[in-house]
Backbone as a printed PyTorch tensor [residue, N CA C, xyz], in Angstrom:
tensor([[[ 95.5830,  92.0520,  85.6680],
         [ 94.2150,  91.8590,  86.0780],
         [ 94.1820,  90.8240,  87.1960]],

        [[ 93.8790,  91.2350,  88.5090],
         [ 93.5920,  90.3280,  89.4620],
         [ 94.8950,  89.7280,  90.0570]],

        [[ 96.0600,  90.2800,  89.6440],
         [ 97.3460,  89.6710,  90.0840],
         [ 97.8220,  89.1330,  89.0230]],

        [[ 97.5910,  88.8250,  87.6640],
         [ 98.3020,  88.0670,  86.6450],
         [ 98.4220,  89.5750,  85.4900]],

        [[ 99.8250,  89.3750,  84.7940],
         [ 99.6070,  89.7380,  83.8950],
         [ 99.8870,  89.1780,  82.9430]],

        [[100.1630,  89.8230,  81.9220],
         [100.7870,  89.5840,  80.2250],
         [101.8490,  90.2910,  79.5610]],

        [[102.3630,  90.1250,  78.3060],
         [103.2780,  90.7180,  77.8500],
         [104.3420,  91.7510,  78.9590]],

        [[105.3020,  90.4370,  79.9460],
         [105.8310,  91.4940,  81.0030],
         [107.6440,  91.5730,  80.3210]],

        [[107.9770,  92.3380,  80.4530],
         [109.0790,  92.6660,  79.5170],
         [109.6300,  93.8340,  80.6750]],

        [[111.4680,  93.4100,  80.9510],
         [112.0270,  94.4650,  81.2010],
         [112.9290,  95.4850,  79.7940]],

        [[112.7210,  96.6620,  80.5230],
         [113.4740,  97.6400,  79.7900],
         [114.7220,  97.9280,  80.5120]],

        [[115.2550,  98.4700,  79.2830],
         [116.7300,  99.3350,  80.0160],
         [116.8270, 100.6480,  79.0020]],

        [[116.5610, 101.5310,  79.7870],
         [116.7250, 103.3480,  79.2090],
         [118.0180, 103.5540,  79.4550]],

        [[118.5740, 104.5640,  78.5250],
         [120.0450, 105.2180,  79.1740],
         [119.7040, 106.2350,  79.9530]],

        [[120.4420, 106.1440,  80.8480],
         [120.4660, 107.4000,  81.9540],
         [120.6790, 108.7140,  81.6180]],

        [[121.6060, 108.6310,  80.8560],
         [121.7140, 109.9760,  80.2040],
         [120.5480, 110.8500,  79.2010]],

        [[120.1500, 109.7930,  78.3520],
         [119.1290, 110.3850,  77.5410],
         [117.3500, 110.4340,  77.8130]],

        [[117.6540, 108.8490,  78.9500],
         [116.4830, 108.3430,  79.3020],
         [115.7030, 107.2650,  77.6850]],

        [[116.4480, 107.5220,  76.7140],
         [115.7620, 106.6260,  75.7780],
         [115.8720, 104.9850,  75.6800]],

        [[115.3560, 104.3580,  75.1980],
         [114.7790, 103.1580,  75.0200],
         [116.0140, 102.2820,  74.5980]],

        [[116.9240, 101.5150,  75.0230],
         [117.8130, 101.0480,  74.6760],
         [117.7430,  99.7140,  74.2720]],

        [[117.3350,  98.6570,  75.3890],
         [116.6190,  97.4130,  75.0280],
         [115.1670,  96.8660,  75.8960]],

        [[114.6680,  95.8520,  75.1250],
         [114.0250,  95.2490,  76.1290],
         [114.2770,  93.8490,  75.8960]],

        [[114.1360,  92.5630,  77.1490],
         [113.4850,  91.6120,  77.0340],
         [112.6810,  91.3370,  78.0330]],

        [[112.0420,  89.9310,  77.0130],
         [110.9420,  89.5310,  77.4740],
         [111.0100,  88.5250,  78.4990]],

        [[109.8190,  88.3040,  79.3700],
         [110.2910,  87.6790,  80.4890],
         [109.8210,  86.1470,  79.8370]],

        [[110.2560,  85.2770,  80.6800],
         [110.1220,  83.7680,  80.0520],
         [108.8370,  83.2080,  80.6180]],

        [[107.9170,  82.6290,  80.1910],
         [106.5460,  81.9250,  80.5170],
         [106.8000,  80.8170,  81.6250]],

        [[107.8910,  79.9900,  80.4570],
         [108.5400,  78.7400,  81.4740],
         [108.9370,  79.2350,  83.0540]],

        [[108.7530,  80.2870,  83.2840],
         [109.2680,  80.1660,  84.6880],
         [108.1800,  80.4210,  85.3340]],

        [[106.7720,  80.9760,  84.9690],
         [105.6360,  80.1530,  86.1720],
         [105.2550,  81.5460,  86.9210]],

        [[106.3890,  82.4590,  86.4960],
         [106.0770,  84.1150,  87.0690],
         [104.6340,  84.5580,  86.7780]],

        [[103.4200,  84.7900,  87.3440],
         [102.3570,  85.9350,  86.4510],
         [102.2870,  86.8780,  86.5790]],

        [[103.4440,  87.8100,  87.6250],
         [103.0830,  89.1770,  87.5460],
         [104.5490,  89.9100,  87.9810]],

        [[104.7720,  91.0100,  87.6710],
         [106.2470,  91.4750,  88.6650],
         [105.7110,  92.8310,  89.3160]],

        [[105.9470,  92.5410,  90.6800],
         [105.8270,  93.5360,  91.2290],
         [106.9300,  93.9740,  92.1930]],

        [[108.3680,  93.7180,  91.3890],
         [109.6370,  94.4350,  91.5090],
         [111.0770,  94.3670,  90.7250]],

        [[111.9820,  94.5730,  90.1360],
         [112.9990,  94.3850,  89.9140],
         [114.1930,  94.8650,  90.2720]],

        [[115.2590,  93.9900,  90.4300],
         [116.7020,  94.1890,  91.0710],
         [117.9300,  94.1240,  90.0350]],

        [[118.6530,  95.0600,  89.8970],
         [119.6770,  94.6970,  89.4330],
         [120.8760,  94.3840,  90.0710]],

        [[121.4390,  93.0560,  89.8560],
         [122.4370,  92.3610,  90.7290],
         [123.8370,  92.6860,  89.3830]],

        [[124.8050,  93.7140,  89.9740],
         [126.0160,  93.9300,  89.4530],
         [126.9990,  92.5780,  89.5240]],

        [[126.6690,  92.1930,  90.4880],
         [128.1620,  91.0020,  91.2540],
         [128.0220,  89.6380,  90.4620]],

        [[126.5200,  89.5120,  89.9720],
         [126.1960,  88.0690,  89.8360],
         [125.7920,  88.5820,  88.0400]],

        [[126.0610,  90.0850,  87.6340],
         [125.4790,  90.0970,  86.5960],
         [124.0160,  89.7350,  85.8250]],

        [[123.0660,  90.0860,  87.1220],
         [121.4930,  89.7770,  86.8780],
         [120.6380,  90.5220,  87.0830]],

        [[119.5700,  89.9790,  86.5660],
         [118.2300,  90.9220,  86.8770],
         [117.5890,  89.5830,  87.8810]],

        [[116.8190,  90.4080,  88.9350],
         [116.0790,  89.3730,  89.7580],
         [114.6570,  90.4120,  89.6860]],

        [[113.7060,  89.0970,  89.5970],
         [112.3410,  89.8650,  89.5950],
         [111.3320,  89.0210,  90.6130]],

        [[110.5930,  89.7990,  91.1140],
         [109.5400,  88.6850,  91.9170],
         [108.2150,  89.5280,  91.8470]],

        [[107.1870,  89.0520,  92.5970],
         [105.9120,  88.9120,  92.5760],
         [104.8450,  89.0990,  93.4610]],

        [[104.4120,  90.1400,  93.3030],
         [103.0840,  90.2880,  94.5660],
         [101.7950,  89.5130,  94.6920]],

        [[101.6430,  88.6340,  93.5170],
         [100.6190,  87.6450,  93.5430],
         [101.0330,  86.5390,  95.1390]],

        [[ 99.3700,  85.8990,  95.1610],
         [ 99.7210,  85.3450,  96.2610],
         [ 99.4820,  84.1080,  96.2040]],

        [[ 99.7980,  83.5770,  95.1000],
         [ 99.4560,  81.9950,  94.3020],
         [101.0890,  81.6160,  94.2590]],

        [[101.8470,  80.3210,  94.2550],
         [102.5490,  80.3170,  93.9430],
         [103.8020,  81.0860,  93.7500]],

        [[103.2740,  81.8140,  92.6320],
         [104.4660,  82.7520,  91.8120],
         [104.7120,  83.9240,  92.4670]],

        [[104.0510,  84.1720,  93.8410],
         [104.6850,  84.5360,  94.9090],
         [106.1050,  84.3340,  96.1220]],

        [[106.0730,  83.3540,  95.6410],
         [107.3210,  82.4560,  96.3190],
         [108.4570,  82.2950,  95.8070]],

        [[109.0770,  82.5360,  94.5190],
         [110.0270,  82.9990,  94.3620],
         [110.7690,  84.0280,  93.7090]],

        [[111.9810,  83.9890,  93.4780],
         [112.5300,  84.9370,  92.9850],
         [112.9290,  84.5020,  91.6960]],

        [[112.8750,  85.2530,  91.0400],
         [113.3440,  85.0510,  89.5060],
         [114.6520,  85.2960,  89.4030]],

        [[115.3490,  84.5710,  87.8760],
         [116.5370,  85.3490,  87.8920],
         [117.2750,  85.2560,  86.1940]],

        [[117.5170,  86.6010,  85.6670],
         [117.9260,  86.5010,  84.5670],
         [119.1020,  87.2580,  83.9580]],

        [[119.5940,  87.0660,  82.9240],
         [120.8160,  87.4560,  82.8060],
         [120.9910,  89.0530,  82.2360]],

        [[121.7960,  89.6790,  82.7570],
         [121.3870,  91.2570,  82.9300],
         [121.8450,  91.4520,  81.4590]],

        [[122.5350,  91.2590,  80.6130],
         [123.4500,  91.1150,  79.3170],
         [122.2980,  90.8290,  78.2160]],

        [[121.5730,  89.7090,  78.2110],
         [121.3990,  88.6400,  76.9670],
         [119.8310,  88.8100,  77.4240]],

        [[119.3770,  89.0060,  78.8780],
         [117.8700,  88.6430,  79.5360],
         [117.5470,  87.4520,  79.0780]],

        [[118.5430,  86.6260,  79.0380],
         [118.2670,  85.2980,  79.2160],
         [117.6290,  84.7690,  80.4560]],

        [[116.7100,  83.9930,  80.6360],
         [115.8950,  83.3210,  81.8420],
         [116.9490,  82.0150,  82.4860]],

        [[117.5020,  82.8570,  83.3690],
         [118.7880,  81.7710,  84.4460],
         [118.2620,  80.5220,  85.0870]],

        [[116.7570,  81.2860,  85.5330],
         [116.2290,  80.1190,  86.8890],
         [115.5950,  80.9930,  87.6960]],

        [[115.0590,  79.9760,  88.7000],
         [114.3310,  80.4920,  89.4190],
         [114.7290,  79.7840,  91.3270]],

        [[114.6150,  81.0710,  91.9300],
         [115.0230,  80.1290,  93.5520],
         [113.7750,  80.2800,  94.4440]],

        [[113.4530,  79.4320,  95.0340],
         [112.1760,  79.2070,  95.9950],
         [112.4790,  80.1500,  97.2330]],

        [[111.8970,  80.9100,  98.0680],
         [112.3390,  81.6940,  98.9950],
         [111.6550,  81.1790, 100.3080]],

        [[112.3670,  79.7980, 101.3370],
         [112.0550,  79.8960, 101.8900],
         [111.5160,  81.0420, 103.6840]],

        [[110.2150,  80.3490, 103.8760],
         [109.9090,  82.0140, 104.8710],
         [109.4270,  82.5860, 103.9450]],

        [[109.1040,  82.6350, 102.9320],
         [108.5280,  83.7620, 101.9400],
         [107.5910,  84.8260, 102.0810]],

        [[107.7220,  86.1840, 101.9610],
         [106.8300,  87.1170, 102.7040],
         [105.8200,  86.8090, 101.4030]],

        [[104.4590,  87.5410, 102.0590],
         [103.3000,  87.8420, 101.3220],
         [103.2810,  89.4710, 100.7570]],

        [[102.5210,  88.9330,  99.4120],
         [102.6690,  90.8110,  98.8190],
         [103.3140,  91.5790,  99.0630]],

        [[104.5230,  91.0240,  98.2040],
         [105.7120,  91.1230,  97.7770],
         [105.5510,  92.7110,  96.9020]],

        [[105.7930,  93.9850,  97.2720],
         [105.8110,  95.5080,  97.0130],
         [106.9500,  95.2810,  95.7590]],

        [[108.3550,  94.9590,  96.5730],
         [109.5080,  95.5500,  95.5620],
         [110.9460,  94.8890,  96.0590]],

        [[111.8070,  94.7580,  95.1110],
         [113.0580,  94.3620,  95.8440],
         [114.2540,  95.5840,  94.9210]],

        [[115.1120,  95.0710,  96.0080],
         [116.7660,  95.6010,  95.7070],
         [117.8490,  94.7180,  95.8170]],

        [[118.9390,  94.8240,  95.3490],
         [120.1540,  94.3160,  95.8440],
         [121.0640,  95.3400,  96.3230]],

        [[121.5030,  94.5800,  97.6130],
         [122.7380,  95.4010,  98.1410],
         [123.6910,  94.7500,  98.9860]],

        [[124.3560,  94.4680,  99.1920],
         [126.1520,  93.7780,  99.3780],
         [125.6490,  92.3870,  99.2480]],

        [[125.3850,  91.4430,  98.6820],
         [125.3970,  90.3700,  98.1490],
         [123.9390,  90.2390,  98.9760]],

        [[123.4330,  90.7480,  99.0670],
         [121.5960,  90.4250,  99.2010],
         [120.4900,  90.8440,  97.9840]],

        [[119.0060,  90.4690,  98.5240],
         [118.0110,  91.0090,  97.5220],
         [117.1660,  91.2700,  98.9060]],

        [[116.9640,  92.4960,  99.2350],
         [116.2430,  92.8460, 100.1320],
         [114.6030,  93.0430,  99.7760]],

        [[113.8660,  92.8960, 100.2740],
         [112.1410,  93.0370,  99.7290],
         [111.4640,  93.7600, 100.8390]],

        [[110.7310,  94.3600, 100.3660],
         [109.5650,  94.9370, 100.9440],
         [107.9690,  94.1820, 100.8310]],

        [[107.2530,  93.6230, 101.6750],
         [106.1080,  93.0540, 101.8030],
         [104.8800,  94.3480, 102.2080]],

        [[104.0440,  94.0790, 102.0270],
         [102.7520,  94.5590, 102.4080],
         [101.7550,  93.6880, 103.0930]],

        [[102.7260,  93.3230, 104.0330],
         [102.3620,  92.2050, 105.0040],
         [101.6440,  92.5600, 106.1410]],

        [[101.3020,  93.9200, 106.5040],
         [100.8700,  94.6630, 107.8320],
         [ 99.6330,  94.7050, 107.3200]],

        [[ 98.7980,  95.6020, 108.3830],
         [ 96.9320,  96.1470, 108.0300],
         [ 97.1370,  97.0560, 108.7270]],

        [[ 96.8470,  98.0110, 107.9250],
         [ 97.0580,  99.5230, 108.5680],
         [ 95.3250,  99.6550, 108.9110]],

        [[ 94.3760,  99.2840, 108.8360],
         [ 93.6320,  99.6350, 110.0530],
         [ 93.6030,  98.9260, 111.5340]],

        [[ 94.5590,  97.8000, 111.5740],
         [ 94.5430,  97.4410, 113.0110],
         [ 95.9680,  98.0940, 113.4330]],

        [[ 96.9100,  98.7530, 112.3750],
         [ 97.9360,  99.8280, 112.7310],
         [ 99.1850,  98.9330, 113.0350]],

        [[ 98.8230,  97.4970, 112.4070],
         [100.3150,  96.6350, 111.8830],
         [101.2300,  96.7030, 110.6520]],

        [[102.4220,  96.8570, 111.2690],
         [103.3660,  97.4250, 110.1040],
         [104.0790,  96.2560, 109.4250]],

        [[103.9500,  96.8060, 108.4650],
         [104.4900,  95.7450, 107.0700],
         [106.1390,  95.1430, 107.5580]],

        [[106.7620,  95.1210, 106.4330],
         [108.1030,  94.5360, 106.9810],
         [109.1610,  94.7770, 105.6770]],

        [[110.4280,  94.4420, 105.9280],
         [111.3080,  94.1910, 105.1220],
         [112.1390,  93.1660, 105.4860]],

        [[112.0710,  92.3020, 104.3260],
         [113.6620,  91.3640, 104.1800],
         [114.3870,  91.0440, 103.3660]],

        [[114.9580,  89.9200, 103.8420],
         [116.3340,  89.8610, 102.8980],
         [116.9000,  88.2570, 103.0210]],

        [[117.6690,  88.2130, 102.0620],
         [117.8900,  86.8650, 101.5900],
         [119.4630,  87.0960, 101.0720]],

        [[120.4890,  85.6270, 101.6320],
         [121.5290,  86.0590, 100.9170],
         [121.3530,  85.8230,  99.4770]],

        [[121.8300,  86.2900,  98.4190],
         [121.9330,  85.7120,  96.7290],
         [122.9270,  84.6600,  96.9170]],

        [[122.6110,  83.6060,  96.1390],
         [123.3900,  82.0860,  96.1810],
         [122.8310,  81.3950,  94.4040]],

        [[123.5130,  82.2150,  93.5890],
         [123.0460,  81.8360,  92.5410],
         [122.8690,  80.1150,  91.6720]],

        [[123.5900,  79.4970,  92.7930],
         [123.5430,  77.6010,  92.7180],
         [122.4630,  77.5060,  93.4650]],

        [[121.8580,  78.1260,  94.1070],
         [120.5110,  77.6080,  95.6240],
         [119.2920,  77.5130,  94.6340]],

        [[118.4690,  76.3970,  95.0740],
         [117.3390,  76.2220,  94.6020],
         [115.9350,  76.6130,  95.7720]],

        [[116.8660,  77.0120,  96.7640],
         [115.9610,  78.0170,  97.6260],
         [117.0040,  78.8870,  98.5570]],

        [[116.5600,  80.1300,  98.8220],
         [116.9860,  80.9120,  99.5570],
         [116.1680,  81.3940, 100.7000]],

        [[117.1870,  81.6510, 102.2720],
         [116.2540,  81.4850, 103.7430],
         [116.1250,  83.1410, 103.3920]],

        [[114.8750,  83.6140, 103.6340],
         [114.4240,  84.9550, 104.1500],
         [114.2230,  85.2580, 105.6050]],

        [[114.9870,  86.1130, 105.6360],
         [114.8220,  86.9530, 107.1990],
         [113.9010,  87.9740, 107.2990]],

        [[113.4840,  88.3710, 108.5210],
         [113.0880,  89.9200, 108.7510],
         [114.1480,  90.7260, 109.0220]],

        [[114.0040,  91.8310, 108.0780],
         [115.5310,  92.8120, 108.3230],
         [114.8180,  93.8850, 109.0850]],

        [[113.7910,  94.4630, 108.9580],
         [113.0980,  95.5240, 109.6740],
         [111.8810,  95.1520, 109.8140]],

        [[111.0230,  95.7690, 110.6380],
         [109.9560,  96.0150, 110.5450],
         [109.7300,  97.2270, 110.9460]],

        [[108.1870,  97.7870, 110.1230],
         [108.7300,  99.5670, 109.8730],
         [107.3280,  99.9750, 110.8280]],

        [[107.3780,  99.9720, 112.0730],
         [106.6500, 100.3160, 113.5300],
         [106.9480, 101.9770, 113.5090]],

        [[108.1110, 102.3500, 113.0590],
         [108.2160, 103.8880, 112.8130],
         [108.5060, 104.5370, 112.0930]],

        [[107.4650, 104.0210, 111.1820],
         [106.8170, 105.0460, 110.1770],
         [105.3510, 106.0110, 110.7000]],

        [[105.4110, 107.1920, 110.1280],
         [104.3950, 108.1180, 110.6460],
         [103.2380, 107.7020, 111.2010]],

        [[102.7600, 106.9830, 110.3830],
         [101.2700, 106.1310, 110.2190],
         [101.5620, 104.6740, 109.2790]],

        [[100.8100, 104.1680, 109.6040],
         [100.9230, 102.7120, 109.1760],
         [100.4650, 102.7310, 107.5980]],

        [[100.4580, 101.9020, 106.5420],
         [ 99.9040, 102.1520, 105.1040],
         [ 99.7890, 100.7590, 104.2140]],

        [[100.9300, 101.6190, 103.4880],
         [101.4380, 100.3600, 102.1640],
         [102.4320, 100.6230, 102.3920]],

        [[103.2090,  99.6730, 102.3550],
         [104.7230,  99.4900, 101.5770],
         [104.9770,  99.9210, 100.3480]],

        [[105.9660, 100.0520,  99.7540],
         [106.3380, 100.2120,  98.1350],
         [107.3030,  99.9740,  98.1950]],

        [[108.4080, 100.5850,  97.3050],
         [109.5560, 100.2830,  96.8140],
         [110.4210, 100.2030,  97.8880]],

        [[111.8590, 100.0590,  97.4360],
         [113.0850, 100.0830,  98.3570],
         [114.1410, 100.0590,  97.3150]],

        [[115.3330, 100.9360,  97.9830],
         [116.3040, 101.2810,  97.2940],
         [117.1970, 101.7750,  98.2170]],

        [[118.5340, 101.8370,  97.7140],
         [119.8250, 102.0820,  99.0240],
         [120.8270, 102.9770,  98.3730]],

        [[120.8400, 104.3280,  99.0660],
         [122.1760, 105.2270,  98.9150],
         [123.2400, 104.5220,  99.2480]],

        [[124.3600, 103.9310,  98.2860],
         [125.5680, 103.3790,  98.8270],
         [126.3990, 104.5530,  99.2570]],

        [[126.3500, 105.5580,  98.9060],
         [127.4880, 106.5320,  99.4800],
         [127.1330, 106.7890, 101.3140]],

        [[125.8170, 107.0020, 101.6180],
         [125.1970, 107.0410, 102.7270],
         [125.1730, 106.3050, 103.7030]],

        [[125.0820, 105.1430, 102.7550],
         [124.7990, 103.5940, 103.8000],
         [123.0550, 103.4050, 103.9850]],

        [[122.5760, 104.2280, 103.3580],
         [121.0100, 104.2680, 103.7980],
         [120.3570, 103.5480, 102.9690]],

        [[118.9250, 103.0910, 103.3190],
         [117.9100, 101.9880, 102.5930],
         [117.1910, 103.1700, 102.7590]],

        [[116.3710, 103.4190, 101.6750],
         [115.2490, 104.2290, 101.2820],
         [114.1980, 103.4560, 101.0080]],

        [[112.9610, 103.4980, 101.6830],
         [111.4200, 102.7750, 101.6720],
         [110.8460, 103.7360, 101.0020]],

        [[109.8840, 103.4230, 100.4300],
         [108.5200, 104.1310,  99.3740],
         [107.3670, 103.6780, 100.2380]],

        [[106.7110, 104.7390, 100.7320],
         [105.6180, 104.2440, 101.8910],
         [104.4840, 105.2000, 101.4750]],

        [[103.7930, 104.3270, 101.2390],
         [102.0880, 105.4450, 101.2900],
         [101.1470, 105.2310, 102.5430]],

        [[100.3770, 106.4120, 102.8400],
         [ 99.4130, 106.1990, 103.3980],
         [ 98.6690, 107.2440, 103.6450]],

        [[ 97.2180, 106.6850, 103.7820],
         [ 96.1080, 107.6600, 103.7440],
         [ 94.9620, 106.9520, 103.1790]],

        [[ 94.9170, 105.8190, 102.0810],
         [ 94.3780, 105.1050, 101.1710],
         [ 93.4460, 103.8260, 101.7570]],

        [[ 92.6530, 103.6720, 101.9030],
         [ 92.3380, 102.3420, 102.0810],
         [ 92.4610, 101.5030, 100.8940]],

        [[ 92.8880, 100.5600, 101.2380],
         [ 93.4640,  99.6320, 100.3140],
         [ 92.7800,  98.5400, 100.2450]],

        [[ 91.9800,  97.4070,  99.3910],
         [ 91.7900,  96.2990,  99.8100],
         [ 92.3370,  95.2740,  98.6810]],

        [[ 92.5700,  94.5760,  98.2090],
         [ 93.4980,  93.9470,  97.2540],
         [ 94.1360,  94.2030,  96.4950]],

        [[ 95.0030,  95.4220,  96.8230],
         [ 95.6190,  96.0880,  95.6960],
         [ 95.2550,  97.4390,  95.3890]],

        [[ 93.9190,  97.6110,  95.3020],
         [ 93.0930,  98.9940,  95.0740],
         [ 93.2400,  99.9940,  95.9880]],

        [[ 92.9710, 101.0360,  95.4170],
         [ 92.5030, 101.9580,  96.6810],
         [ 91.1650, 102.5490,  96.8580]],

        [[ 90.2900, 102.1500,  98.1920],
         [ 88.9790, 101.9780,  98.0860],
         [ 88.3770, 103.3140,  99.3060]],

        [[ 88.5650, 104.3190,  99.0560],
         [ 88.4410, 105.6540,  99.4860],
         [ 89.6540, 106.0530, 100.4420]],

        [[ 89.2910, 107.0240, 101.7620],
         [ 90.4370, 107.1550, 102.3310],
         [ 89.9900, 107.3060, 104.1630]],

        [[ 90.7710, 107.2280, 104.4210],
         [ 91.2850, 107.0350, 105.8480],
         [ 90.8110, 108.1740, 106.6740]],

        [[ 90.1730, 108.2510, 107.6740],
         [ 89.3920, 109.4170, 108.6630],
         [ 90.7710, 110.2570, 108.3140]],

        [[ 90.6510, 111.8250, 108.2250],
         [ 91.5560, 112.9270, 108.4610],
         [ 92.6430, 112.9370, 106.9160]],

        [[ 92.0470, 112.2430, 105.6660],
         [ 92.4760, 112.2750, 104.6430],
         [ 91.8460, 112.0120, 103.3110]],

        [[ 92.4550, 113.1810, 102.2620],
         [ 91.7840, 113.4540, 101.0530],
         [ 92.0340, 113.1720,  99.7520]],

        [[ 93.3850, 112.2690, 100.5510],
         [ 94.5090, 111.8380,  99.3290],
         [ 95.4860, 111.2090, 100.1190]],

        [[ 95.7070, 110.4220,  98.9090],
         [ 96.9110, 109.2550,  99.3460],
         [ 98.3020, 109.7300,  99.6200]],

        [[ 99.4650, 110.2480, 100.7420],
         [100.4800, 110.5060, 100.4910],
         [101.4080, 109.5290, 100.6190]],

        [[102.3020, 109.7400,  99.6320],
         [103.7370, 109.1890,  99.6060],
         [104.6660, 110.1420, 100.3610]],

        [[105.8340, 109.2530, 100.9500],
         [106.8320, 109.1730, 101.5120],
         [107.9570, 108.0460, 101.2430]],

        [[109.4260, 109.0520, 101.6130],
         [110.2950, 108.3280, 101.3600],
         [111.2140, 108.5030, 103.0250]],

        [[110.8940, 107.0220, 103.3890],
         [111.4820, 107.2810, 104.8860],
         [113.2660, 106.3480, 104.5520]],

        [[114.3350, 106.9780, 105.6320],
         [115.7160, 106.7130, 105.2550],
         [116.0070, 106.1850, 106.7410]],

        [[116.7650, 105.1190, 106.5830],
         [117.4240, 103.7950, 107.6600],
         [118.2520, 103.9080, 107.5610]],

        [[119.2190, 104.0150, 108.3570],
         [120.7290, 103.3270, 108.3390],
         [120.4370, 102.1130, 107.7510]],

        [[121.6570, 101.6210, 107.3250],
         [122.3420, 100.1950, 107.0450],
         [122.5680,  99.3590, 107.9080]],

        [[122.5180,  98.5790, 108.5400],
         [123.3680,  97.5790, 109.7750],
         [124.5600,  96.9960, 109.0330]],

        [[125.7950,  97.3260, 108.9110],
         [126.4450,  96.5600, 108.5970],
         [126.6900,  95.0480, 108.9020]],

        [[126.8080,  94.4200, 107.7270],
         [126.6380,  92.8270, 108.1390],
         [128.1540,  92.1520, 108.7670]]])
């Protein structure tokens, strides 16, 4: 409600069956009120979660233990984007997607990235893209990366007017909100 929630709890389904394997719960003590993404970090053995609120608990990244969902800590992200969509990890980063643009003045959101430094009590954020070519300008959403490919996959809507989150009718020449999944190369680092 309004950017905060309650009872936020990750799951883990098996892939195979898709059933309910575990959950935990996320920790209070860390100041999080909402998740609006999660990462699973293989290398560092974690879950990282962050936040589209724009109080605080926007600013960093969470981080917990992928095993036990024990609550590790938390790292401050300096540069911190606003409305924060979704993150990933990929070769020792946590890449994010913001909803930092206004698609009626036809400014495009962004993506970045941060190295993981699991001793850092803040981590520098870059701009890794900014997404100027995408069809039409929108929302941001998710992000995710074909490692066999090398590709970053974005979750992009548009059509929607949006105003804090909502969607508050639609856009001249649309009757519905579409999704898209637009594909990037990698830049190797």
């Amino acid at each position: 409600m309004d950017g905060a929630a309650s009872n936020i709890q990750m799951a883990v389904y098996d892939a195979e069956t898709l059933e309910l394997v575990r959950t935990y719960m996320f920790d209070p003590k860390s100041g999080q009120t909402e998740v609006s993404g999660i990462a699973v970090d293989p290398d560092h053995k974690s879950m990282w979660m962050c936040s589209w609120a724009e109080d605080e608990s926007g600013s960093f990244l969470y981080r917990y233990d992928l095993e036990s969902g024990e609550y590790l800590g938390k790292a401050c992200m300096k540069g911190a984007p606003k409305l924060i969509q979704g993150i990933a990890y990929y070769d020792g980063c946590i890449y994010i997607t913001a909803d930092d643009g206004d698609a009626d003045k036809d400014a495009p959101d962004h993506v970045y990235k941060c190295k993981v430094d699991t001793e850092a009590e803040e981590l520098t954020v870059v701009t890794e893209k900014t997404l100027d070519d995408v069809t039409r300008q929108g929302e941001i959403e998710g992000i995710s990366f074909d490692k066999e490919k090398k590709q970053m996959l974005i979750s992009y809507n548009r059509g929607a007017i949006i105003v804090k989150g909502m969607p508050k009718g639609f856009y001249d020449g649309y009757d519905s909100e579409i999704h898209e999944v637009f594909l990037f190369n990698i830049k190797e680092q």
